[in-house]
MARSEKOL-833011 format. One record per atom (N, C-alpha, C, O, CB): x negated, y negated, z; residue number from 1; chain. Coordinates in nm, 3 decimals, decimal comma. Glycine has a CB too. Layout:
<rs>
{px:X py:Y pz:Z k:NUM c:A}
...
</rs>
This chain:
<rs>
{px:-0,084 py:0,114 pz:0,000 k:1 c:A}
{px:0,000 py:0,000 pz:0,000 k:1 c:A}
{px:-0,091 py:-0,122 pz:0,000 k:1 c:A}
{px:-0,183 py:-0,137 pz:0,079 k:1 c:A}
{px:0,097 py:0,001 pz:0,120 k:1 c:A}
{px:-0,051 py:-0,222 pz:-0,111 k:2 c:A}
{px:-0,139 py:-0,305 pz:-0,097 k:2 c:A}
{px:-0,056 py:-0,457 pz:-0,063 k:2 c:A}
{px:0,036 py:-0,467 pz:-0,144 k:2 c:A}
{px:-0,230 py:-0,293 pz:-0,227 k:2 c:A}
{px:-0,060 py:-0,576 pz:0,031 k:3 c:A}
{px:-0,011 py:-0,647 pz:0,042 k:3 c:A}
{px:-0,014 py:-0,779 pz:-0,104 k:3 c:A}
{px:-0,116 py:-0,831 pz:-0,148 k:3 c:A}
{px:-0,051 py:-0,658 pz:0,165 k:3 c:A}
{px:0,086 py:-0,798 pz:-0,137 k:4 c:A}
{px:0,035 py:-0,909 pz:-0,253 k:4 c:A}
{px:0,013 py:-1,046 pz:-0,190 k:4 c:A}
{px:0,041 py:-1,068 pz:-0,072 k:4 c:A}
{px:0,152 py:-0,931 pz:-0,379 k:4 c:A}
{px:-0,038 py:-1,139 pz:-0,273 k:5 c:A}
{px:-0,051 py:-1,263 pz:-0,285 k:5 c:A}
{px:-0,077 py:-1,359 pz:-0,146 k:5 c:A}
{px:-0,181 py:-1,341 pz:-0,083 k:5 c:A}
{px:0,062 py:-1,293 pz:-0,357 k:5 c:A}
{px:0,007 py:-1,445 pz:-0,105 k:6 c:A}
{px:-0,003 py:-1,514 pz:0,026 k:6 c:A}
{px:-0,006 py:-1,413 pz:0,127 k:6 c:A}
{px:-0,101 py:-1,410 pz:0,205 k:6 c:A}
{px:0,112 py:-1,611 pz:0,053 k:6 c:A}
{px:0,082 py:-1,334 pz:0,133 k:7 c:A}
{px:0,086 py:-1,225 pz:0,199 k:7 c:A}
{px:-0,085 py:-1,148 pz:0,317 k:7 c:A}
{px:-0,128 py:-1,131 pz:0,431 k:7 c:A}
{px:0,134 py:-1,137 pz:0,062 k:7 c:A}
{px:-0,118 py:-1,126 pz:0,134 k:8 c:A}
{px:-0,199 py:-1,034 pz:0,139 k:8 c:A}
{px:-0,364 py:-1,195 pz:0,198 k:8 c:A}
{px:-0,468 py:-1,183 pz:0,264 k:8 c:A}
{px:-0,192 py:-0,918 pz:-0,055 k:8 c:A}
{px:-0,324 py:-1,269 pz:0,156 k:9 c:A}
{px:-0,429 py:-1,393 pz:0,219 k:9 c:A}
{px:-0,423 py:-1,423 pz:0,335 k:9 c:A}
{px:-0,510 py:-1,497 pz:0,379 k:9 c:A}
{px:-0,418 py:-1,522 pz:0,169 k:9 c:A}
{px:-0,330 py:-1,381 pz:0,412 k:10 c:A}
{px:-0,245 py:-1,463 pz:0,550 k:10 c:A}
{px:-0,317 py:-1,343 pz:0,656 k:10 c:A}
{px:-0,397 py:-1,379 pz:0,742 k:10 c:A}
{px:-0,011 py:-1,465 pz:0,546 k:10 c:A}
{px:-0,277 py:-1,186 pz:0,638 k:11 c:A}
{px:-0,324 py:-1,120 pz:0,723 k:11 c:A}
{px:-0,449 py:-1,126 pz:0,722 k:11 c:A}
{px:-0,485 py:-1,072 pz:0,826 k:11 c:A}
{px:-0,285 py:-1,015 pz:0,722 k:11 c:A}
{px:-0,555 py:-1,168 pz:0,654 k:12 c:A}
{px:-0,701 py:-1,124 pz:0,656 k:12 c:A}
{px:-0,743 py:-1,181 pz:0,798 k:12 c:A}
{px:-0,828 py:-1,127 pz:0,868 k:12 c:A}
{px:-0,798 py:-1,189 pz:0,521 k:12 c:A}
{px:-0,657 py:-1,326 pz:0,841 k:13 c:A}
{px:-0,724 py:-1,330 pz:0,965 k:13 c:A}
{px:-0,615 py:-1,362 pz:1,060 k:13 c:A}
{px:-0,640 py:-1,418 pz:1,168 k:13 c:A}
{px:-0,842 py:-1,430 pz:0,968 k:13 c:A}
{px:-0,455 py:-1,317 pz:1,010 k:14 c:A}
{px:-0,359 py:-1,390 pz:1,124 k:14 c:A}
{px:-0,290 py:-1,231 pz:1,190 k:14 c:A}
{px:-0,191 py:-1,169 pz:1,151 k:14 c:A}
{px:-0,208 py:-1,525 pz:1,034 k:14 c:A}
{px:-0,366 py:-1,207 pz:1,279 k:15 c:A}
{px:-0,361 py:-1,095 pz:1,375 k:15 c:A}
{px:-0,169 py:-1,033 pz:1,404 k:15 c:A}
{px:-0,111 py:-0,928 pz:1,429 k:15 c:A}
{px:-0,446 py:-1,172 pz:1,536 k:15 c:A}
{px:-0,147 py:-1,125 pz:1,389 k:16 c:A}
{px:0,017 py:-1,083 pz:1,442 k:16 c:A}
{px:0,078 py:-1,048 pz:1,350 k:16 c:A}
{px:0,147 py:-0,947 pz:1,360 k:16 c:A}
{px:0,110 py:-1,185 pz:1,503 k:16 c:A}
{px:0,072 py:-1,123 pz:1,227 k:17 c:A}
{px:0,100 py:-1,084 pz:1,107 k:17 c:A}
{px:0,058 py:-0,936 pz:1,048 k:17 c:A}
{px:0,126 py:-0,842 pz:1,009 k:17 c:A}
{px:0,049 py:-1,180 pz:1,038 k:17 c:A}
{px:-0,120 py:-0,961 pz:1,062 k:18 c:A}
{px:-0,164 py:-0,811 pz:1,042 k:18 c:A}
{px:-0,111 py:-0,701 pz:1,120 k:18 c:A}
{px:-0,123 py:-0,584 pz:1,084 k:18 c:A}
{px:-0,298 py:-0,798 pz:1,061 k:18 c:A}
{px:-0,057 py:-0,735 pz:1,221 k:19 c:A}
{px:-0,054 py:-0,635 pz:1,311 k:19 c:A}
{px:0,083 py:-0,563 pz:1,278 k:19 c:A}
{px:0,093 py:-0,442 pz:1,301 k:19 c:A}
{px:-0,070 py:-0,689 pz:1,458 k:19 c:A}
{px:0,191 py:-0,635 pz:1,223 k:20 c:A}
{px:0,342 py:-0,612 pz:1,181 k:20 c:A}
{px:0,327 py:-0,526 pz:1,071 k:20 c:A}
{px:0,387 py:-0,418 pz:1,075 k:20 c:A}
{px:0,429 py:-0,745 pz:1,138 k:20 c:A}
{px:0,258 py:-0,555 pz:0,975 k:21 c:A}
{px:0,235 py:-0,523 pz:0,866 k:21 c:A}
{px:0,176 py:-0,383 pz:0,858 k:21 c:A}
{px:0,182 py:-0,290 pz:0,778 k:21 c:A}
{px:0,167 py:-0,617 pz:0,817 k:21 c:A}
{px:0,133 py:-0,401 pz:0,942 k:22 c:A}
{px:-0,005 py:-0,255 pz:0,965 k:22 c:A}
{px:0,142 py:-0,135 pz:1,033 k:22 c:A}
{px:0,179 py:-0,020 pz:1,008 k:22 c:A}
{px:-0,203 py:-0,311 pz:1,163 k:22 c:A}
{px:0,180 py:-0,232 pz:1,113 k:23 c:A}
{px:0,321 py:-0,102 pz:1,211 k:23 c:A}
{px:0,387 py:-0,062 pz:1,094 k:23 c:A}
{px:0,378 py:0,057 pz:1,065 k:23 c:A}
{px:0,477 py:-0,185 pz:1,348 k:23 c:A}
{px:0,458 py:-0,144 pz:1,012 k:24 c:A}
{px:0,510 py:-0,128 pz:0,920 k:24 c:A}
{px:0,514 py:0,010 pz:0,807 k:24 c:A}
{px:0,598 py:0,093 pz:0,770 k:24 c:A}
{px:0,473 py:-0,226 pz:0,888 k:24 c:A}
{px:0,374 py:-0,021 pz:0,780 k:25 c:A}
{px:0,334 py:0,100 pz:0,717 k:25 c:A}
{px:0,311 py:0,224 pz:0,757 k:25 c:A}
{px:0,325 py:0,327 pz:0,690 k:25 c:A}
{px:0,251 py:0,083 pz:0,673 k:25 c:A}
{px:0,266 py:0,210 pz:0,894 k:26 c:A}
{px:0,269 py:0,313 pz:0,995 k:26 c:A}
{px:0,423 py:0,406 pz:1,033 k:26 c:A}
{px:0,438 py:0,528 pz:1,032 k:26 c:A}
{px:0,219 py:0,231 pz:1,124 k:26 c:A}
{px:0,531 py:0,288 pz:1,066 k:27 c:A}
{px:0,666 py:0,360 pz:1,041 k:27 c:A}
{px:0,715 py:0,437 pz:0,896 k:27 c:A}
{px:0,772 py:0,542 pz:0,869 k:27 c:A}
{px:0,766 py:0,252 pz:1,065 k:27 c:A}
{px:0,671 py:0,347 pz:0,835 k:28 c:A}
{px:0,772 py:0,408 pz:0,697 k:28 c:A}
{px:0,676 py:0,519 pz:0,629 k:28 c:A}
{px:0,747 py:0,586 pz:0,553 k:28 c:A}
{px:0,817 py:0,265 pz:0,556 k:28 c:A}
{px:0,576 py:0,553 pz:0,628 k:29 c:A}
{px:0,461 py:0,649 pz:0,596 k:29 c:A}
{px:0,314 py:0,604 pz:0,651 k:29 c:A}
{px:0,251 py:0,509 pz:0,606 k:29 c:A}
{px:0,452 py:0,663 pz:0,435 k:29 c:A}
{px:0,274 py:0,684 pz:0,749 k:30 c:A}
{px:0,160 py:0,724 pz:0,803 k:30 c:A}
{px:0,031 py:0,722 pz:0,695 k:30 c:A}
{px:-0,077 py:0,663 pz:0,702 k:30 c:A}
{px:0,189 py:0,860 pz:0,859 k:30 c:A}
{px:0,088 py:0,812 pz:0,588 k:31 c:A}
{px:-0,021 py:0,864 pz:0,531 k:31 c:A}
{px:-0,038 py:0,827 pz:0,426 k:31 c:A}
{px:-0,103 py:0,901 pz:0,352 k:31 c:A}
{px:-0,030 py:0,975 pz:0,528 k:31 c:A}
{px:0,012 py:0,699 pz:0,372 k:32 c:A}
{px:0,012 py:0,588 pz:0,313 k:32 c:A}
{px:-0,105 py:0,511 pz:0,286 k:32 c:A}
{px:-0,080 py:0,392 pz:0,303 k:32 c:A}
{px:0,084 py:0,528 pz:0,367 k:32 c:A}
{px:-0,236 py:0,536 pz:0,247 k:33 c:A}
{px:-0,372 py:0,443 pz:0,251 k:33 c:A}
{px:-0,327 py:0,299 pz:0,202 k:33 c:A}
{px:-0,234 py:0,279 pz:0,123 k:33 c:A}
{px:-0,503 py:0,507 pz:0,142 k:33 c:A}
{px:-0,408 py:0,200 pz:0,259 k:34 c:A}
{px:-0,353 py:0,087 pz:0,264 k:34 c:A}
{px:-0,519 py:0,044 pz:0,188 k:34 c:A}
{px:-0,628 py:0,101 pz:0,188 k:34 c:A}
{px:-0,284 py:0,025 pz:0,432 k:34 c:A}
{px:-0,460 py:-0,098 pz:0,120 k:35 c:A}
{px:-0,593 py:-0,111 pz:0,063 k:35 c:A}
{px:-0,578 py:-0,323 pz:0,134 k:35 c:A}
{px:-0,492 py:-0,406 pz:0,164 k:35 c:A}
{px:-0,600 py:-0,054 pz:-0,175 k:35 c:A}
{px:-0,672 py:-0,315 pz:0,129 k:36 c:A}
{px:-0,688 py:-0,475 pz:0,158 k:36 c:A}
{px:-0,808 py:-0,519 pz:0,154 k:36 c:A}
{px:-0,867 py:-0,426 pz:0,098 k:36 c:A}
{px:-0,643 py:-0,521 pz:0,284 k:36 c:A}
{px:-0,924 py:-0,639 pz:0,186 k:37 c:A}
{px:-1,028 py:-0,679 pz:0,255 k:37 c:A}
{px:-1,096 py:-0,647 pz:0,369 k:37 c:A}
{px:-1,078 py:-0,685 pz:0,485 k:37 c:A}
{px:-1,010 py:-0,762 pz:0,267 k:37 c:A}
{px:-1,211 py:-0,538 pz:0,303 k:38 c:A}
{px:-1,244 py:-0,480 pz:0,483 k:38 c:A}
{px:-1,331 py:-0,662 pz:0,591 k:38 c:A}
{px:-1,353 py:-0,782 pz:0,582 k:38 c:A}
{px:-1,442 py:-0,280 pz:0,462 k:38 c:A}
{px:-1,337 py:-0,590 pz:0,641 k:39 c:A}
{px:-1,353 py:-0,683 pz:0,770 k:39 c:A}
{px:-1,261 py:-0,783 pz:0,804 k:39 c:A}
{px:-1,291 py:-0,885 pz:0,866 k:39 c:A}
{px:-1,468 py:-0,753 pz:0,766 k:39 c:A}
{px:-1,124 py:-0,749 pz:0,754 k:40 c:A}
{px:-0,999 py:-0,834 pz:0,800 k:40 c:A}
{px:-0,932 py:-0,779 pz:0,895 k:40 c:A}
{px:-0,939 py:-0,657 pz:0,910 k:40 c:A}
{px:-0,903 py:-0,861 pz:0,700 k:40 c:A}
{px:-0,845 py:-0,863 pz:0,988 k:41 c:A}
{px:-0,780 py:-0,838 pz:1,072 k:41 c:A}
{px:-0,646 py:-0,736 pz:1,049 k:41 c:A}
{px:-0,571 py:-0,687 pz:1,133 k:41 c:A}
{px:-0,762 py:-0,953 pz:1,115 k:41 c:A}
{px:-0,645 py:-0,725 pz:0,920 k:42 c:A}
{px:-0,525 py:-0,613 pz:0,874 k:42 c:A}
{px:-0,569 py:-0,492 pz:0,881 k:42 c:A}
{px:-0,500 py:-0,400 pz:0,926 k:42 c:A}
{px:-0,471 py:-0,621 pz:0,730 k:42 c:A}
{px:-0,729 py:-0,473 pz:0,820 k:43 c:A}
{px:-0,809 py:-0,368 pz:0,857 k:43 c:A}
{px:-0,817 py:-0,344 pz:1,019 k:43 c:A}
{px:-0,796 py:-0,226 pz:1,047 k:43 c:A}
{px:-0,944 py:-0,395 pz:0,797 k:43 c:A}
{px:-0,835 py:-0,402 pz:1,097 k:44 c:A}
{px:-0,854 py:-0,369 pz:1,234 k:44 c:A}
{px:-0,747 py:-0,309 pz:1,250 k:44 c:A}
{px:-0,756 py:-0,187 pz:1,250 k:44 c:A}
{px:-0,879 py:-0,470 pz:1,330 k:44 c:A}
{px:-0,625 py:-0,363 pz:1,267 k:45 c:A}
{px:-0,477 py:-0,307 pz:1,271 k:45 c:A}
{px:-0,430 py:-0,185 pz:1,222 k:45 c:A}
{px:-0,346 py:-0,117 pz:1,281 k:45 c:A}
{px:-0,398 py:-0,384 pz:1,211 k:45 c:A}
{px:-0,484 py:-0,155 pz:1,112 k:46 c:A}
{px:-0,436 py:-0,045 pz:1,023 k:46 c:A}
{px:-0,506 py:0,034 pz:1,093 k:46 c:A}
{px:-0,445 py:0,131 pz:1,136 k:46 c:A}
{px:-0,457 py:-0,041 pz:0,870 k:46 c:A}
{px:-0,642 py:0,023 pz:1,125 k:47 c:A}
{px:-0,715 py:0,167 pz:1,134 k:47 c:A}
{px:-0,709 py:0,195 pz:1,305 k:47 c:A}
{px:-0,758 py:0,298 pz:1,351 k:47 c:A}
{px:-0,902 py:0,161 pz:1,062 k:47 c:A}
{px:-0,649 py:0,097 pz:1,387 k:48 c:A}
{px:-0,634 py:0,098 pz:1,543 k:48 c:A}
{px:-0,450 py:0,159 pz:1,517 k:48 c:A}
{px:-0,375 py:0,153 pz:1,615 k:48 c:A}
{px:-0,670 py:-0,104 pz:1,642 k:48 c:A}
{px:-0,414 py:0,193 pz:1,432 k:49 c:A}
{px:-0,292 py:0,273 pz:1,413 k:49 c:A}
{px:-0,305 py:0,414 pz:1,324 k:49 c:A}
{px:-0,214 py:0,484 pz:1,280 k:49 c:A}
{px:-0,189 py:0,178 pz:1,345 k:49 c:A}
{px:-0,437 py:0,429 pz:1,312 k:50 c:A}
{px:-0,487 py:0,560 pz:1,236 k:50 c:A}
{px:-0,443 py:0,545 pz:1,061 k:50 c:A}
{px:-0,435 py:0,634 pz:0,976 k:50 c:A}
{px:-0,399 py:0,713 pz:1,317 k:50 c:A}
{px:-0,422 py:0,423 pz:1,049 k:51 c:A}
{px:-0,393 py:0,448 pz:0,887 k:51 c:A}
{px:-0,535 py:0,418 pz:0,815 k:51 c:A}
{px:-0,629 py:0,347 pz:0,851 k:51 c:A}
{px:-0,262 py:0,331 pz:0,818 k:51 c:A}
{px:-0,518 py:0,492 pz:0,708 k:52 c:A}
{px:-0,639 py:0,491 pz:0,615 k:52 c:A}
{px:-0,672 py:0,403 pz:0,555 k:52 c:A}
{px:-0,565 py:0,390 pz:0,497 k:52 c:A}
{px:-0,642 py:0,563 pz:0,532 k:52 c:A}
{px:-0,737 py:0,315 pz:0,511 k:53 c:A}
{px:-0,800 py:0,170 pz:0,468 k:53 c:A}
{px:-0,858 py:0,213 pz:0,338 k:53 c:A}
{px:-0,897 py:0,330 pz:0,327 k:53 c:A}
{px:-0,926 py:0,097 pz:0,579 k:53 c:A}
{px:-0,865 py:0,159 pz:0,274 k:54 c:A}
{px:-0,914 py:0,145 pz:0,126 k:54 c:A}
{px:-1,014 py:-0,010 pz:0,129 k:54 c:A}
{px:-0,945 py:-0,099 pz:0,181 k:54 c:A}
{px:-0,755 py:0,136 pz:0,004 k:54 c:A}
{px:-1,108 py:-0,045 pz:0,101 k:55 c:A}
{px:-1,155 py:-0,198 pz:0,052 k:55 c:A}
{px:-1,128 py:-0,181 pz:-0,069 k:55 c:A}
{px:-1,101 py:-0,076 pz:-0,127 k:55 c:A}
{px:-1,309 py:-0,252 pz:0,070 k:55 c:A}
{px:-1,137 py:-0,340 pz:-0,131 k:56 c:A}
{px:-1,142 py:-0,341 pz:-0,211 k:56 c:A}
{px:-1,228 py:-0,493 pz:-0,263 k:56 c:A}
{px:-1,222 py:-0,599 pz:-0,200 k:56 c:A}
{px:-1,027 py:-0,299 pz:-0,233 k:56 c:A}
{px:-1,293 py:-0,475 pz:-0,370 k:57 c:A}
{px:-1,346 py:-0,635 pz:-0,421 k:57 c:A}
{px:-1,308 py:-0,674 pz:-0,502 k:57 c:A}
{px:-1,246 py:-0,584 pz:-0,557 k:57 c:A}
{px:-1,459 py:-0,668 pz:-0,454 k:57 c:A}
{px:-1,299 py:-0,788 pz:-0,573 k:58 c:A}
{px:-1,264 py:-0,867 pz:-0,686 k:58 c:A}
{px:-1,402 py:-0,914 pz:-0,774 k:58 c:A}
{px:-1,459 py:-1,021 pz:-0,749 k:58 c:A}
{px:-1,179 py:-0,995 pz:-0,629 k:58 c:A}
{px:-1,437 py:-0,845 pz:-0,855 k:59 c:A}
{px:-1,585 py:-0,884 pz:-0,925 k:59 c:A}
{px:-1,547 py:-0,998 pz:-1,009 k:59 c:A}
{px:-1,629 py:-0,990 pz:-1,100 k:59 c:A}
{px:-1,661 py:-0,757 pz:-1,026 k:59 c:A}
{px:-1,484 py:-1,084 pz:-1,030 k:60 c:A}
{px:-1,430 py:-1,221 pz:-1,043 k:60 c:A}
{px:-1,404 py:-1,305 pz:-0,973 k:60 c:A}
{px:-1,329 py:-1,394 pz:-1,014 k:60 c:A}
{px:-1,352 py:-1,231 pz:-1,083 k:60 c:A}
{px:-1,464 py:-1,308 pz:-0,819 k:61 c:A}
{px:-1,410 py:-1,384 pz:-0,768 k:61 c:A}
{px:-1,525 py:-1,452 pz:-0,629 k:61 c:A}
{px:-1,508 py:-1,364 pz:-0,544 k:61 c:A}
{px:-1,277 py:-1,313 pz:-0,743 k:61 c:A}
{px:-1,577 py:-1,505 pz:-0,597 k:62 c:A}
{px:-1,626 py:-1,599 pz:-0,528 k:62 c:A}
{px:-1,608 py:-1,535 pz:-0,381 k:62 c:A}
{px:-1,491 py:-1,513 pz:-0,349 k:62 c:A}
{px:-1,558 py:-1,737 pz:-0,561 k:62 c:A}
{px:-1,726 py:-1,496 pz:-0,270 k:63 c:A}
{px:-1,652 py:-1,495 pz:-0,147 k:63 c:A}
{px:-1,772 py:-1,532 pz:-0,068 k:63 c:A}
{px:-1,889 py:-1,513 pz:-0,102 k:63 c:A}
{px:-1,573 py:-1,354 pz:-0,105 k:63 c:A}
{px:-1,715 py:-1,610 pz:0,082 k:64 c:A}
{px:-1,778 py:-1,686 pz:0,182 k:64 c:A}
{px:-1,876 py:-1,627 pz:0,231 k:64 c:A}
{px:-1,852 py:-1,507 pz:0,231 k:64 c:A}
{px:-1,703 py:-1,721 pz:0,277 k:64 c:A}
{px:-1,986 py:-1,651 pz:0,278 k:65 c:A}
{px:-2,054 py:-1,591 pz:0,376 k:65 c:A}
{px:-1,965 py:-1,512 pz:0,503 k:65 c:A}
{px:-2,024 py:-1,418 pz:0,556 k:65 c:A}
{px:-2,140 py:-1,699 pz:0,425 k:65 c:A}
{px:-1,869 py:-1,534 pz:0,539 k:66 c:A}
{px:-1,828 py:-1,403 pz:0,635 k:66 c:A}
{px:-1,741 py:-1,297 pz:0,552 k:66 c:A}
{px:-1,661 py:-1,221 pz:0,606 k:66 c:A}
{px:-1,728 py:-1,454 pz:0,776 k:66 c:A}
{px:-1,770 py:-1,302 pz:0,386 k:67 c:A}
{px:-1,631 py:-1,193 pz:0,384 k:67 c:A}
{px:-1,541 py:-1,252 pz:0,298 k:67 c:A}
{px:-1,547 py:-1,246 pz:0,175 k:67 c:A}
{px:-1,545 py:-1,167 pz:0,535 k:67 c:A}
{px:-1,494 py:-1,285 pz:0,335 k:68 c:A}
{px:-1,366 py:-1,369 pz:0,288 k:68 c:A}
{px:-1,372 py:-1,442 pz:0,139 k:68 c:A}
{px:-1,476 py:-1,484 pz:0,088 k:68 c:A}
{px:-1,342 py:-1,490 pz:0,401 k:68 c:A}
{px:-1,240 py:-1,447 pz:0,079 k:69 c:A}
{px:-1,217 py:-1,482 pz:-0,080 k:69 c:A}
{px:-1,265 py:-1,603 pz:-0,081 k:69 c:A}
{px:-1,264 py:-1,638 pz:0,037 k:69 c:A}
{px:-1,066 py:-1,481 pz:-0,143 k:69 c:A}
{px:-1,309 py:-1,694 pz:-0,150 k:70 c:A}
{px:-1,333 py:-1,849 pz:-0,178 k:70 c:A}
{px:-1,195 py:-1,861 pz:-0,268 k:70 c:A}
{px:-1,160 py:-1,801 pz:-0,369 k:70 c:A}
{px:-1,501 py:-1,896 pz:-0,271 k:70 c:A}
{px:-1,131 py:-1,965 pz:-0,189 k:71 c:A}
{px:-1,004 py:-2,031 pz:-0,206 k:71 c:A}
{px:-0,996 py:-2,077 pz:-0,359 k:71 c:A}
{px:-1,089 py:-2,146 pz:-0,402 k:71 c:A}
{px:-0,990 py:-2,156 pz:-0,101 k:71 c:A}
{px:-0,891 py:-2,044 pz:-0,440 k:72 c:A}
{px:-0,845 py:-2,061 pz:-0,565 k:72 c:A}
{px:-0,843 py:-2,191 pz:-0,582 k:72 c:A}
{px:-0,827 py:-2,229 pz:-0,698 k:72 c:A}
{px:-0,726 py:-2,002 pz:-0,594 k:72 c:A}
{px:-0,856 py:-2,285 pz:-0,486 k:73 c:A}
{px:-0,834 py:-2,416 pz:-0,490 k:73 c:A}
{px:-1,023 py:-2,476 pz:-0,524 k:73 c:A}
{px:-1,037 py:-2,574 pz:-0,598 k:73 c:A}
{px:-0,744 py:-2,467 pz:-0,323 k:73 c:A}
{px:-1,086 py:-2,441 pz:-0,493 k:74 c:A}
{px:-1,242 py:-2,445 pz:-0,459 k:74 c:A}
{px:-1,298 py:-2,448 pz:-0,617 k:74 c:A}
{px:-1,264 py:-2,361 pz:-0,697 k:74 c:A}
{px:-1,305 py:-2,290 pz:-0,355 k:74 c:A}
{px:-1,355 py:-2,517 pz:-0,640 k:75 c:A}
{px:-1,403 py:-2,549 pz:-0,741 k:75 c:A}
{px:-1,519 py:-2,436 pz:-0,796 k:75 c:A}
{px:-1,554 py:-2,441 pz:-0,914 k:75 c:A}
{px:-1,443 py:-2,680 pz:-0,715 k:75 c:A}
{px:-1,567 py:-2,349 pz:-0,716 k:76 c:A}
{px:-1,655 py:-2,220 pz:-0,742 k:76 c:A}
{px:-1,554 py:-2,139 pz:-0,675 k:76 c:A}
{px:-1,544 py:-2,126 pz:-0,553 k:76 c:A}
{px:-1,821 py:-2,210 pz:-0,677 k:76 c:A}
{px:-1,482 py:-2,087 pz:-0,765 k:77 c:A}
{px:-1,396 py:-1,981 pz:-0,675 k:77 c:A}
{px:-1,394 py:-1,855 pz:-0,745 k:77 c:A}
{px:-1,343 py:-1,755 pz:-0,696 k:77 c:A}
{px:-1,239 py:-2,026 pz:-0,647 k:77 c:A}
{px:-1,456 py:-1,858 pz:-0,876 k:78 c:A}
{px:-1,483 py:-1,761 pz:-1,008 k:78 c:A}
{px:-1,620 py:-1,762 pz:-1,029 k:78 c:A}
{px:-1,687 py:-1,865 pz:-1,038 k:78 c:A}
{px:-1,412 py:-1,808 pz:-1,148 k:78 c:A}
{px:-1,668 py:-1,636 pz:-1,038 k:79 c:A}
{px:-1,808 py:-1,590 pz:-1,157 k:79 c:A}
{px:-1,787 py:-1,595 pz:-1,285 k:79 c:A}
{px:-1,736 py:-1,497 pz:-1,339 k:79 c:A}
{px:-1,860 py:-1,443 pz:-1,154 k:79 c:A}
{px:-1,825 py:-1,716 pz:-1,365 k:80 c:A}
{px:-1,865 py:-1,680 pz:-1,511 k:80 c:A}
{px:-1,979 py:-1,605 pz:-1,539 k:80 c:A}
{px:-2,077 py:-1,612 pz:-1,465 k:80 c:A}
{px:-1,883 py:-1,789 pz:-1,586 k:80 c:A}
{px:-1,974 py:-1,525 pz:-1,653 k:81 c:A}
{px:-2,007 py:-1,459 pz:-1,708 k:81 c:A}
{px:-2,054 py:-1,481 pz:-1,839 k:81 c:A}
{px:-1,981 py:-1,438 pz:-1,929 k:81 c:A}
{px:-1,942 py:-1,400 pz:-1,690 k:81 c:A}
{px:-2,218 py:-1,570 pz:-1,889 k:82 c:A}
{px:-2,180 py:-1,605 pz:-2,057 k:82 c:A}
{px:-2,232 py:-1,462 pz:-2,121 k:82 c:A}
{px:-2,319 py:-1,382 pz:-2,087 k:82 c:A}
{px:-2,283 py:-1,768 pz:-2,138 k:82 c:A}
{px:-2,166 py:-1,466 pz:-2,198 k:83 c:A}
{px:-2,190 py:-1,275 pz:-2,276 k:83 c:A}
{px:-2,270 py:-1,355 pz:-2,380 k:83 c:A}
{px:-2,238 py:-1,474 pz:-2,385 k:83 c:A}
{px:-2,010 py:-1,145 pz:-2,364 k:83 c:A}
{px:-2,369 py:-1,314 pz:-2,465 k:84 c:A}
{px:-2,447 py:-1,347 pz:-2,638 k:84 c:A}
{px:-2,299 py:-1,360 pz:-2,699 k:84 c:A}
{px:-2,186 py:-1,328 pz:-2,661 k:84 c:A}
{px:-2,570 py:-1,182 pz:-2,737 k:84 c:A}
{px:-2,369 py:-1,442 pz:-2,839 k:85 c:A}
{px:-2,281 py:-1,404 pz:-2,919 k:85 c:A}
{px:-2,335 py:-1,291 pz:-3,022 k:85 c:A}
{px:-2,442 py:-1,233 pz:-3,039 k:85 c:A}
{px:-2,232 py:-1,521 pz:-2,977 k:85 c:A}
{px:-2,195 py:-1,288 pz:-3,089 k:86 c:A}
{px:-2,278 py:-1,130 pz:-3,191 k:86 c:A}
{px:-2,382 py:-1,197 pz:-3,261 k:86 c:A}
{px:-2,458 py:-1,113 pz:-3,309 k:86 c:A}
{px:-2,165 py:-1,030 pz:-3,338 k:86 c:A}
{px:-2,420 py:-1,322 pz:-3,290 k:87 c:A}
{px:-2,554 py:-1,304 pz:-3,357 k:87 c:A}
{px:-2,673 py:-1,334 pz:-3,294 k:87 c:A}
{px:-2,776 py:-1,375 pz:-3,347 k:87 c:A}
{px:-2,561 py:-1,372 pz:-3,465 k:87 c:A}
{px:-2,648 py:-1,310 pz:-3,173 k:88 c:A}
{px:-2,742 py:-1,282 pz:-3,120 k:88 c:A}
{px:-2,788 py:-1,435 pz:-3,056 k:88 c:A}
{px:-2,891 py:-1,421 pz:-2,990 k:88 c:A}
{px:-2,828 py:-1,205 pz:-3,217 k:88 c:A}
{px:-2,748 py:-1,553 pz:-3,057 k:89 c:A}
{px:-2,808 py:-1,681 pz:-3,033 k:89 c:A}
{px:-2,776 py:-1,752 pz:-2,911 k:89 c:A}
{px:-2,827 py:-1,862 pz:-2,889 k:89 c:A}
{px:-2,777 py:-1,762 pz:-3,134 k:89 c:A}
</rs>
C-alpha cells in the first residue's frame, strides 16, 4: 500500500498521522507491505505494528541531507540529465 501525494508527504514526519495510517493498514490487511520513505515516521509506525516496509526512491528527484524529498516548490527539486545528441556533439 502506498500512500499518494500530500498524503503520502504529510506522514514522513507527522507521527499521528503516520501512526493512523500505519493502524489502518494493519486492520484491513496485516500482510499488506507498505511502501513509503524509509527513515519516515510512517516507517517507524508500520514496522512498530509488524507491517512490512518497502523503501522506495525517486531517481528524479532531489533529497535533503536528512532523507527527505526536496520540495516541488524548490528550485533544485529535479536531476537533469543532458543525454548526447545522436551526432554525437
Amino acid at each position: 500500500m502506498k500512500p499518494h501525494g500530500a498524503l503520502y508527504n504529510t506522514i514522513v514526519t507527522h507521527r499521528d498521522q503516520a501512526a493512523a495510517v500505519a493502524e489502518a493498514v494493519r486492520v484491513v490487511d496485516a500482510g499488506l507491505p507498505v511502501l513509503g520513505l524509509a527513515g519516515s515516521a510512517f516507517f517507524d509506525e508500520a514496522q512498530a505494528r509488524g507491517l512490512r516496509t518497502v523503501p522506495e526512491a525517486f531517481a528524479d528527484r532531489a533529497y535533503r541531507p536528512d532523507g527527505q524529498l526536496v520540495s516541488r516548490r524548490h528550485p533544485v527539486r529535479c536531476f537533469m540529465i543532458r543525454l548526447p545528441s545522436p551526432s554525437g556533439c
